[in-house]
C-alpha positions as CSV (number, residue, x, y, z in Angstrom):
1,X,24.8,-38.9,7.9
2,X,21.7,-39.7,5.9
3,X,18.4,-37.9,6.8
4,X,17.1,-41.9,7.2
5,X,19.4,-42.5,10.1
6,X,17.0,-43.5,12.6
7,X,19.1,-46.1,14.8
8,X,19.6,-46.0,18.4
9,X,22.1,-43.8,19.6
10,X,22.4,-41.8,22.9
11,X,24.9,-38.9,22.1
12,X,24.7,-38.0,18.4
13,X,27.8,-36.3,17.1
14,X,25.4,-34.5,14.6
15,X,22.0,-33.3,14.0
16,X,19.7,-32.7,10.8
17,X,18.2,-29.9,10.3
18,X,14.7,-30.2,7.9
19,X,14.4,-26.5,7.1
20,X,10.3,-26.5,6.2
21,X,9.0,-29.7,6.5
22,X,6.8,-30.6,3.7
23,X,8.2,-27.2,1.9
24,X,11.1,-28.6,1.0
25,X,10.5,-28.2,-2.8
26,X,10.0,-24.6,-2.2
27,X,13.0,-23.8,-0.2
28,X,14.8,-21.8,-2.8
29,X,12.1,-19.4,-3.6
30,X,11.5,-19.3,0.9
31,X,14.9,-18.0,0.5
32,X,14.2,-14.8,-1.3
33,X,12.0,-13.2,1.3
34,X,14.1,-14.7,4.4
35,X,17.6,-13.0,2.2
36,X,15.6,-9.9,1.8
37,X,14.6,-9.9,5.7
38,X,18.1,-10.5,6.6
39,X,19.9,-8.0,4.7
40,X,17.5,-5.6,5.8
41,X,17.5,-6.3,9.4
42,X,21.2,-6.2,9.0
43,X,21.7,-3.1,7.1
44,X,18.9,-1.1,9.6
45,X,20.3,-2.0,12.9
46,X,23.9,-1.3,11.6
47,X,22.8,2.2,10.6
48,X,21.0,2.7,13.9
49,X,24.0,1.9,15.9
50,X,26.7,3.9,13.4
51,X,24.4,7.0,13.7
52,X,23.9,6.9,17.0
53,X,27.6,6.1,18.1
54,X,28.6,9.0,15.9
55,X,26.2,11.8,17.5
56,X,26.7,12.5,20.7
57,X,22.8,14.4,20.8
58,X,21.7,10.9,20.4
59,X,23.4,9.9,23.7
60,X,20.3,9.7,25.4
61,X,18.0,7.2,27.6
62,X,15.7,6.3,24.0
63,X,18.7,5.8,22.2
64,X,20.7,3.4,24.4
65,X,17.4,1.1,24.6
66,X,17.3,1.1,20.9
67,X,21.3,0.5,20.6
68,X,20.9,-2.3,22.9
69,X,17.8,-3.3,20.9
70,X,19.9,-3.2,18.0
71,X,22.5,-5.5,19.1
72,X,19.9,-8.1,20.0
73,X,18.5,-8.4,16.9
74,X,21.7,-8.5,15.3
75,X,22.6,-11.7,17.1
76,X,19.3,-13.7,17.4
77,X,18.8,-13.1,13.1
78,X,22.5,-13.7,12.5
79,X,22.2,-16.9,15.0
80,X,19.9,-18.8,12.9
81,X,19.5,-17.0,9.0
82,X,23.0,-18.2,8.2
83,X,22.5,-21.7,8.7
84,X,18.7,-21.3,7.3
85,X,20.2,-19.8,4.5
86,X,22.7,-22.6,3.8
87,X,19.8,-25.2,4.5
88,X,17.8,-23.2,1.5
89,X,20.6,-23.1,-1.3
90,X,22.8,-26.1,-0.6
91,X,20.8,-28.5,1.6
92,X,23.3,-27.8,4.1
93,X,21.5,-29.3,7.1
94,X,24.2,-31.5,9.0
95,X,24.8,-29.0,12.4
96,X,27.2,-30.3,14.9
97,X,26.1,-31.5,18.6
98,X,27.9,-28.4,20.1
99,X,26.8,-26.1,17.2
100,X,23.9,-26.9,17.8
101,X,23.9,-26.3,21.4
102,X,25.6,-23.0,20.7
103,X,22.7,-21.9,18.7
104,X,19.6,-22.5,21.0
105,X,21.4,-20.8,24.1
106,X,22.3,-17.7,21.5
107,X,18.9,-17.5,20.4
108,X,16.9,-18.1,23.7
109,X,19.3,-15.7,25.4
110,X,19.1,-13.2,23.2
111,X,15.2,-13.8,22.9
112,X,14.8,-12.8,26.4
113,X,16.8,-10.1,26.7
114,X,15.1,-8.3,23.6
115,X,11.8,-8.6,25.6
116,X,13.1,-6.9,28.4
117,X,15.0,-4.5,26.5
118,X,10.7,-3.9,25.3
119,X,10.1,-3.2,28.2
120,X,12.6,-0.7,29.6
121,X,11.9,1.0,26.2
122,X,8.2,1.5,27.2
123,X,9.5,2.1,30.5
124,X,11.6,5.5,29.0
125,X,8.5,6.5,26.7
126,X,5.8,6.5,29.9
127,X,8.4,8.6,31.9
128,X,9.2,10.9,28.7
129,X,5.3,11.5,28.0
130,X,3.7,11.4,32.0
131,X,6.9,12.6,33.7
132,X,8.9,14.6,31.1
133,X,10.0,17.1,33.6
134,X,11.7,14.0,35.2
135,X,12.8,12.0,32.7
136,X,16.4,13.1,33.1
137,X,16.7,12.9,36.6
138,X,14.9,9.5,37.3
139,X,16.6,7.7,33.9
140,X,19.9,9.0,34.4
141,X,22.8,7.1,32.6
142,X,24.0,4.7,35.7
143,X,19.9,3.9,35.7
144,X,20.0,2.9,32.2
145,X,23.2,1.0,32.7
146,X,21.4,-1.1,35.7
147,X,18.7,-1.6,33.8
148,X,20.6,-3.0,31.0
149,X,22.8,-4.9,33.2
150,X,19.6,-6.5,34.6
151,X,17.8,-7.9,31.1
152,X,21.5,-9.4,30.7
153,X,21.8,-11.4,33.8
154,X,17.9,-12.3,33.3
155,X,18.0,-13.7,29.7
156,X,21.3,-15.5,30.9
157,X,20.4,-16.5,33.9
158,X,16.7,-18.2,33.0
159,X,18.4,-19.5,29.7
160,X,21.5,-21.0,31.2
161,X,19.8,-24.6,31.8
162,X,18.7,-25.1,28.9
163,X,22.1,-26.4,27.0
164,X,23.4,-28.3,30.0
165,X,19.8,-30.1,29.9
166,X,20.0,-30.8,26.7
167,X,23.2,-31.9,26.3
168,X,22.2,-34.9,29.4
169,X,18.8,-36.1,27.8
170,X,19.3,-39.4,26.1
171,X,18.7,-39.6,22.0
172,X,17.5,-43.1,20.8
173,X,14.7,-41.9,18.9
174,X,16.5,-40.2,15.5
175,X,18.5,-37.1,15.2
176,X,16.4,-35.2,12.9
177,X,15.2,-32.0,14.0
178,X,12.0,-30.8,12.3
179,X,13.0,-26.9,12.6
180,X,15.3,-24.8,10.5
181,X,17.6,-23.7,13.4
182,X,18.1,-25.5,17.0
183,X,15.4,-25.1,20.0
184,X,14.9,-26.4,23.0
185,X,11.3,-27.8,22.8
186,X,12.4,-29.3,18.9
187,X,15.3,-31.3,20.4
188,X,13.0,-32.3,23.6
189,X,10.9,-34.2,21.2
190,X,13.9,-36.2,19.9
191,X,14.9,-37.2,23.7
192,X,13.6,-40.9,24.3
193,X,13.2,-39.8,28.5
194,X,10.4,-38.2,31.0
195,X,11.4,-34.7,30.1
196,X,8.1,-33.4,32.0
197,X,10.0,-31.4,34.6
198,X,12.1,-29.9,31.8
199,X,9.1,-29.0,30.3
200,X,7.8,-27.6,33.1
201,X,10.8,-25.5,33.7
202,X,10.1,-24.4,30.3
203,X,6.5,-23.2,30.9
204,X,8.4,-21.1,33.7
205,X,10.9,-19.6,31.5
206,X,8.3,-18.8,29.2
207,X,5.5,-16.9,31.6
208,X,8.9,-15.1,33.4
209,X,9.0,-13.4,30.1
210,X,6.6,-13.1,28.1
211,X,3.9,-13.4,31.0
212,X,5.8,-10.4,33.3
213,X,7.4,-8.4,30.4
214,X,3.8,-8.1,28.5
215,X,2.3,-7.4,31.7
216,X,4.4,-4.5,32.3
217,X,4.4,-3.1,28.6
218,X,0.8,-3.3,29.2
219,X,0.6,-1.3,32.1
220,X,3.6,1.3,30.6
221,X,1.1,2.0,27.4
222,X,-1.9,2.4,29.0
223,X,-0.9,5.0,31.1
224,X,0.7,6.5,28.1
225,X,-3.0,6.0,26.1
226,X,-3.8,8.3,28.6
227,X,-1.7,11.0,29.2
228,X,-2.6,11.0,24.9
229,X,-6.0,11.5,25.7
230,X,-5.0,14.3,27.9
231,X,-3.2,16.6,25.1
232,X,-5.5,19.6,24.0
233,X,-5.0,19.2,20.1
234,X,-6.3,17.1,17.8
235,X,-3.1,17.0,15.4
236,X,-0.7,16.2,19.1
237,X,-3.2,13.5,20.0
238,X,-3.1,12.0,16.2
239,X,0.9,12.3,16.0
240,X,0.9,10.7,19.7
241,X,-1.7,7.8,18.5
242,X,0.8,6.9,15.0
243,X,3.6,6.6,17.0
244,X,2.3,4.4,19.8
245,X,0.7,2.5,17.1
246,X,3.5,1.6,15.6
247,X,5.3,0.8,18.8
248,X,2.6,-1.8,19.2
249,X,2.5,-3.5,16.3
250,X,6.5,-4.1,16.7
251,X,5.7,-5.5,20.2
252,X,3.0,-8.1,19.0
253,X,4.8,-9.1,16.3
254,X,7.6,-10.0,18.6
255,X,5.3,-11.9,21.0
256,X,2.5,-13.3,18.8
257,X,4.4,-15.4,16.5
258,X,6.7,-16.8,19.8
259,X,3.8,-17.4,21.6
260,X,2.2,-19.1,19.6
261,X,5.5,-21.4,18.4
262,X,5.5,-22.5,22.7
263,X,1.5,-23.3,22.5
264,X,2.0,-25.5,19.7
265,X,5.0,-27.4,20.9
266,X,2.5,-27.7,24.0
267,X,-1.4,-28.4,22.2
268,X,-1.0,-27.7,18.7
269,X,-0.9,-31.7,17.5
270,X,-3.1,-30.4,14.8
271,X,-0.9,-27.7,13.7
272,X,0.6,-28.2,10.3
273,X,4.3,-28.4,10.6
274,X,5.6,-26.7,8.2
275,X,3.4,-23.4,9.5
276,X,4.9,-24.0,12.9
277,X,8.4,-23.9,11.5
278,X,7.7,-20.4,9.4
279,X,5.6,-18.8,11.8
280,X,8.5,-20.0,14.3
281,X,10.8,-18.2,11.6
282,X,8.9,-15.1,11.3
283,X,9.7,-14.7,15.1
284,X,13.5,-13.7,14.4
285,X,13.0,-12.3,10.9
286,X,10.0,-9.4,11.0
287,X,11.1,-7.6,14.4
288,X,14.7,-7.2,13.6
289,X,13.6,-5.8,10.2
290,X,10.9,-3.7,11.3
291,X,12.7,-2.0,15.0
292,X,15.7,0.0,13.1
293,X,12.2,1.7,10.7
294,X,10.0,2.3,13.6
295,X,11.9,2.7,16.2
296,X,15.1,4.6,14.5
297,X,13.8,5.8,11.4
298,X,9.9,7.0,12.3
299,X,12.4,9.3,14.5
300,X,12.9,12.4,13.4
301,X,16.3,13.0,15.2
302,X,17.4,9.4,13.5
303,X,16.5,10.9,10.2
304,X,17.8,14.0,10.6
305,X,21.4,12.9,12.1
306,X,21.6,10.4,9.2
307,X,20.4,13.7,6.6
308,X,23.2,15.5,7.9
309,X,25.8,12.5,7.7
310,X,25.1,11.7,4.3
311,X,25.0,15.2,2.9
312,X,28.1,16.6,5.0
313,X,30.1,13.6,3.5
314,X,28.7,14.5,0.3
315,X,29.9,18.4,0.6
């Protein structure tokens, strides 16, 4: 199928993907730093959930969230580079009707459970630093298993729509996709029918999880701000303020380069495309590289589990 096929049809048996509009030309060198990203992401959240599977220390409330942190990012990047990837080298971009379906549920699923796994991480770190005399008693291992249990059925449950709507709306218009990887709001824009309640379902979707889950990280870090302010030395409040720090600028560079993909789909007509598509991209690249080094490897028990691994093997 030709990317100039723009006859009517209602149930395409295939889409095309664009990779970077307007960037096609540069696609092979794009590739380097979304391989290098990938690899990465891939290698650092293997490590983190090998190293923590092997010590039993590690078997604790922080480290569950990050395993299950881990897991997320390992899907949503390995949903979408792949098929990027292919798009890149060997302007693979044909994706079939059910592929394609198969993609956007993994990688709005996914998407929302990694926000609420954000937030049941800050949840553990405001009871660690305000209540730490509690912290085993009030996250106790069938809590964290709830918990988790809970940011499953919520990604699935809000997300569950979305292919069954997508797979009724009508396609007359063309079946290229201006994106490098399925979404919902991309193949909405292909539909040729009133897909306003679908967008306002959306809009729902969207302020359920970013709206609640930034909300509560918001309130978890603030209290933790100040229990920092609290600590009598200079050196514990600086140590304190890196580490929250960091934990920050992870969490807004999950959420700023996803909010701002949903605002454009919704006012940014004036947005260039092709920054859409790779800020869109930068979504499910930078977090899952950067979690497994600021989450795992900032740790000092991460470091010092993986020391011992690599130096008792060596022995």
């Amino acid at each position: 199928m030709s990317d100039s096929n723009t006859s009517n049809f209602t149930n395409p048996s295939t889409f095309i993907l664009q990779g970077i509009p307007g960037l096609e030309a540069a696609h092979v060198w794009i590739s380097i730093p979304f391989c290098a990203m990938y690899i990465l992401a891939i290698l650092g959240n293997s490590t983190i959930l090998f190293t923590v599977k092997r010590e039993r220390s590690l078997h604790v409330p922080m480290y569950y969230f990050l395993c299950m942190l881990a897991v997320t990012d390992l899907v949503v990047s390995t949903s979408i580079l792949p098929k990027t990837l292919s798009i890149f080298w060997f302007n693979s971009r044909e994706i079939d009707f059910s592929a394609c379906l198969t993609q956007m549920s993994f990688v709005h699923c996914f998407s929302a459970m990694e926000s609420g796994i954000l937030v049941a991480m800050g949840l553990d770190r405001y009871v660690a630093i305000c209540h730490p005399l509690r912290h085993s008693t009030i996250l106790t291992n069938p809590v964290v298993a709830k918990i988790g249990l809970a940011v499953v059925l919520r990604g699935a449950m809000l997300t569950l729509p979305y292919p069954f709507i997508a797979r009724r709306w009508p396609y007359c218009r063309t079946n290229i996709i201006a994106q490098s990887y399925c979404e919902y709001m991309a193949m909405g824009k292909l539909a040729c029918a009133d897909i306003h309640i679908n967008s306002s379902y959306s809009q729902f979707v969207v302020l359920s999880v970013i709206g609640l889950d930034v909300f509560f990280i918001t309130v978890s870090y603030t209290q933790i701000l100040r229990a920092i302010f609290s600590l009598s030395t200079k050196d514990a409040r600086l140590k304190a303020f890196g580490t929250c720090g960091s934990h920050l600028f992870v969490i807004l560079a999950f959420y700023i380069p996803g909010l701002f993909s949903f605002l454009t789909y919704q006012f940014g007509n004036n947005v260039p495309l092709h920054f859409h598509v790779l800020s869109a991209n930068m979504y499910f690249l930078v977090p899952p590289m950067l979690n497994p080094v600021i989450y795992g490897v900032r740790s000092k028990e991460i470091r010092g589990r993986l020391l011992h691994l690599f130096t008792h093997k060596g022995t």
